[in-house]
C-alpha positions as CSV (number, residue, x, y, z in Angstrom):
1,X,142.5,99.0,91.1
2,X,141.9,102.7,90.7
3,X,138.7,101.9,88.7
4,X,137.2,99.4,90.9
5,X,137.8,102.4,93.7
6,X,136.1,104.7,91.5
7,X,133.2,103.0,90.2
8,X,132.2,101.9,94.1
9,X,133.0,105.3,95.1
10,X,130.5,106.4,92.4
11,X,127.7,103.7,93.6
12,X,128.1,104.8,97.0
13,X,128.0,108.2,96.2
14,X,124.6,107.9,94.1
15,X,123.2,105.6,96.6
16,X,123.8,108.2,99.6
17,X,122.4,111.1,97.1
18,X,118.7,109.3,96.8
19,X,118.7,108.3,100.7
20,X,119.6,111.4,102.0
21,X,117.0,114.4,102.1
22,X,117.7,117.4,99.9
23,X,117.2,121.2,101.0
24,X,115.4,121.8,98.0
25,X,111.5,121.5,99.7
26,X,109.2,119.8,99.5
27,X,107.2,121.4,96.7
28,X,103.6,121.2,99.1
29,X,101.4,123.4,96.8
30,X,102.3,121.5,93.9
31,X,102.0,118.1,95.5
32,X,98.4,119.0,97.5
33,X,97.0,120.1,93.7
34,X,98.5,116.9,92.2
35,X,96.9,114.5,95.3
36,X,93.6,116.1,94.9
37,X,93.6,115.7,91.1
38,X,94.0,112.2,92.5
39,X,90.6,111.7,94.4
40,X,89.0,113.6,91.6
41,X,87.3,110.3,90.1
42,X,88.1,106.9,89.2
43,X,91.5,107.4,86.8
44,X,90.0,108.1,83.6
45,X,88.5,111.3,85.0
46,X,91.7,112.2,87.1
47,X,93.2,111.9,83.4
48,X,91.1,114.2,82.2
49,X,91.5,117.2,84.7
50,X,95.1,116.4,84.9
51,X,95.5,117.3,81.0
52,X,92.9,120.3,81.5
53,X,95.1,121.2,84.4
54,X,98.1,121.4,82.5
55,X,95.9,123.2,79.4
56,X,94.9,125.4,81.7
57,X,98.5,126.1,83.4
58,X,97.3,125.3,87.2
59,X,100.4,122.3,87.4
60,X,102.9,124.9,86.3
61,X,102.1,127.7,88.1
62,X,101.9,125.6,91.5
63,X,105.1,124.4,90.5
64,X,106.4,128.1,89.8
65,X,105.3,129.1,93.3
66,X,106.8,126.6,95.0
67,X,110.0,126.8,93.2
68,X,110.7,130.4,93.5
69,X,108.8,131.2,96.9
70,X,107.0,128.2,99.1
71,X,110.5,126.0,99.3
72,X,112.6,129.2,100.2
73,X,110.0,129.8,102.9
74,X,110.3,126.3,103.9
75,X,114.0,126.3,103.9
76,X,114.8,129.5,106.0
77,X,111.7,128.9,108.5
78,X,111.2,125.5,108.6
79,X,107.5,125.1,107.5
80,X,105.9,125.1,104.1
81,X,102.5,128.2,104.3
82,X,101.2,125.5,101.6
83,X,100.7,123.0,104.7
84,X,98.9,125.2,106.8
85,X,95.4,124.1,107.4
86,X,94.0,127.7,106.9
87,X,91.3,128.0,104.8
88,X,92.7,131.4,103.1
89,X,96.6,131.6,101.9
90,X,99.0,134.2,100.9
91,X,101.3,133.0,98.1
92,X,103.9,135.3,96.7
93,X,104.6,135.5,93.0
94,X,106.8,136.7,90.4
95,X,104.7,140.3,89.9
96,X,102.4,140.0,93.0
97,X,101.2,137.9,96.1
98,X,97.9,136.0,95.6
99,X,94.9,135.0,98.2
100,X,93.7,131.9,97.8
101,X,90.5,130.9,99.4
102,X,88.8,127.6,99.2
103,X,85.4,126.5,100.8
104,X,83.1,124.0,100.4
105,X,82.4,124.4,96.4
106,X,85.9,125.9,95.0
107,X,88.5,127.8,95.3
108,X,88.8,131.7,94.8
109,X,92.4,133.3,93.5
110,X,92.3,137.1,93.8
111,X,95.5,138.9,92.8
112,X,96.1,141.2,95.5
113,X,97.4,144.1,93.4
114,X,95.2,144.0,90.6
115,X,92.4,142.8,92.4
116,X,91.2,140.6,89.2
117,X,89.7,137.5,91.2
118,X,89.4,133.6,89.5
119,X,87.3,131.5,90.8
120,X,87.2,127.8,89.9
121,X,83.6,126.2,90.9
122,X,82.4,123.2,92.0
123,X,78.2,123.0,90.7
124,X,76.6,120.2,92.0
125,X,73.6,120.1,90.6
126,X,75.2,119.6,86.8
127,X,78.0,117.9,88.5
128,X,80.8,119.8,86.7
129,X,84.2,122.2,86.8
130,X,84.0,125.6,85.6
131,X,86.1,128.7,85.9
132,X,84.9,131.9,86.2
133,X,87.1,135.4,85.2
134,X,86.1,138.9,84.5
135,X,82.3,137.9,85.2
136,X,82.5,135.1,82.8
137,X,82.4,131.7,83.4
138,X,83.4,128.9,81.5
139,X,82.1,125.4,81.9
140,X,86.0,122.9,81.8
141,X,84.2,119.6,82.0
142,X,81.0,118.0,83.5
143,X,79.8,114.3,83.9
144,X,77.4,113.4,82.1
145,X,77.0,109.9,83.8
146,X,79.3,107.1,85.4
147,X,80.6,106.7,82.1
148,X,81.2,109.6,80.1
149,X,82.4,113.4,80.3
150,X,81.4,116.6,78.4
151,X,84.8,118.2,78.1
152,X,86.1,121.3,76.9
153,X,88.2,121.7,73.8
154,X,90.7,124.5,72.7
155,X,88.2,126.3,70.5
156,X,85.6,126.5,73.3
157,X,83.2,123.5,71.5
158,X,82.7,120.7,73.8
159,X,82.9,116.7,73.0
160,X,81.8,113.6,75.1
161,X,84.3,111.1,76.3
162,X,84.2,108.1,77.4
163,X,85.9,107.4,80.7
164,X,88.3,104.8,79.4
165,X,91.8,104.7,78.7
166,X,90.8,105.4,74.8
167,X,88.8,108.0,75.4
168,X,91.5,110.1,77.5
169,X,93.8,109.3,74.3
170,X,91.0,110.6,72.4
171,X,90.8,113.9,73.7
172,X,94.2,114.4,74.2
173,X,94.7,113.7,70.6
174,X,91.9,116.5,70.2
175,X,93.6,118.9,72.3
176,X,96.9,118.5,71.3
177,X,98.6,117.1,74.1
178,X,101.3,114.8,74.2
179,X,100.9,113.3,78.1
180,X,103.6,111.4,78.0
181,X,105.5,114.1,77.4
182,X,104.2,116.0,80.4
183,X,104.8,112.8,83.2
């Protein structure tokens, strides 16, 4: 009889763990950069800026920020900064806070005790990605039509890709990532 009590104690137990809401947060700045990786494209180009995203390490350091700042904000005050509909944010860091600016063709990150500012761009004219550091910017990806991408690989060559399940596998075969690994 004492099993039976336990193992239904133990159901219940899980079942009220996933129902109920943690205090944990809700990890906003990582969950606003994963939903617009989402409307990127169609799902073979969200493929391919979710693995340059992770090369490059934007999913890990909006997870970082949320983890050790945004979700103690959120659980102290009540309200997540990442939800704000401001155009310009403050995030604090490990080593510094950050301003993060977006308009209507990127987003600009400016480290506000260094100063050094990032800027990921939006060109639509060649229709691509790039980022741009130290007065240098590099091209990530860019379509070349409904079908196919010019992406970047680790030793700064670029390759075409087709927009189709093989042709994500493809290049993350060429880049060395194991996506399965990262889900």
């Amino acid at each position: 009889m004492k099993k039976k009590t336990f193992i239904v104690a133990t159901v219940v137990a899980l079942s009220a763990s996933m129902m109920l809401q943690s205090c944990i947060g809700s990890f906003a700045l990582f969950n606003k950069v994963k939903a617009w990786n989402d409307h990127v494209g169609d799902k073979f180009v969200n493929e391919i800026v979710f693995v340059a995203m992770w090369i490059l390490p934007v999913y890990e350091l909006s997870f970082m920020a949320d983890l050790f700042v945004l979700n103690s904000i959120e659980f102290w005050s009540g309200s997540n900064p990442a939800l704000a509909q401001a155009e310009t944010k403050v995030v604090d860091g490990k080593d510094a806070q950050y301003l993060v600016a977006r308009d209507a063709t990127g987003y600009t990150i400016t480290n506000m005790t260094t100063k050094q500012v990032t800027r990921f761009n939006f060109n639509a004219e060649d229709n691509s990605w790039s980022i741009e550091n130290n007065g240098k910017e590099v091209k990530l990806f860019s379509f070349v039509d409904d079908t196919h991408v010019n992406v970047l690989l680790r030793d700064g060559s670029y390759t075409t890709i087709e927009l189709s399940q093989a042709g994500v596998m493809a290049y993350e075969e060429l880049v060395g990532v194991d996506a399965f690994a990262l889900r």
